[in-house]
N, C-alpha and C positions, 0 to 999 in steps of 0.2 A: 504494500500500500504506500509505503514511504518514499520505494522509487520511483513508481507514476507522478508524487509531488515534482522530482527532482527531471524527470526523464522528459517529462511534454513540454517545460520551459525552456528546455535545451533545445529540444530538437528542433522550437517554434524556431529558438533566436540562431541556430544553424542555418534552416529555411529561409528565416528573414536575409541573413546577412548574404547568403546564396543569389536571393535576388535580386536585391541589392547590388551587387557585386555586376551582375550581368544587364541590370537596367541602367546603371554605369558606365559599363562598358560599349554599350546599344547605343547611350549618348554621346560619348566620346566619338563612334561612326558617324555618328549623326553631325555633329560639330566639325568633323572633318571634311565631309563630304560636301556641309556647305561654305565652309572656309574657301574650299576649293574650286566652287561655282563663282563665290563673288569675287576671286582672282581673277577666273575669268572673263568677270565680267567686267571688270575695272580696266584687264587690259584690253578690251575690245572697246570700251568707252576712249580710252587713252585713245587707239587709232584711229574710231571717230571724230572726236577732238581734232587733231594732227589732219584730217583727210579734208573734213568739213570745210576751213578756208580755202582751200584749194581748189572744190569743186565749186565752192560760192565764185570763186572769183571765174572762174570757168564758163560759169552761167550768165555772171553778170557782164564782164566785159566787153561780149560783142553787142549787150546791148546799150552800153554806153556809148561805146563808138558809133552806132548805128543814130542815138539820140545826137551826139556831135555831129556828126555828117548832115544830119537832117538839119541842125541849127544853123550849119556853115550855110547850106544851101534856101534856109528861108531866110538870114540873114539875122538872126538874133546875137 
């Protein structure tokens, strides 16, 4: 009778510490995995960054010149 007191708090706090241990370690994947995402994402933002003036000016400058030529030629 004395061991049942002794035996089922043990084995709970075995149990606990058991899963514990592994819902831990589930987290640790879990933290990992998205560490790893928003590296990636920081460096794809980085090259957007870096690409985005470039294609701006890309876009825009035949149409300033186009707006220059048109002013040369109305006279503004």
């Amino acid at each position: 009778m004395a061991l049942e007191y002794i035996v089922g708090p043990v084995l709970a706090l075995l149990l606990g510490m058991k899963f514990s241990d592994y819902k831990s370690k589930e987290t640790q994947k879990t933290i990992a995995t998205l560490t790893e995402k928003i590296e990636k994402i920081e460096k794809h933002n980085q090259e957007v960054e870096n690409e985005l003036p470039k294609k701006v000016m890309a876009t825009v400058l035949p149409i300033a010149k186009a707006v220059n030529k048109l002013n040369e030629q109305v006279g503004l």
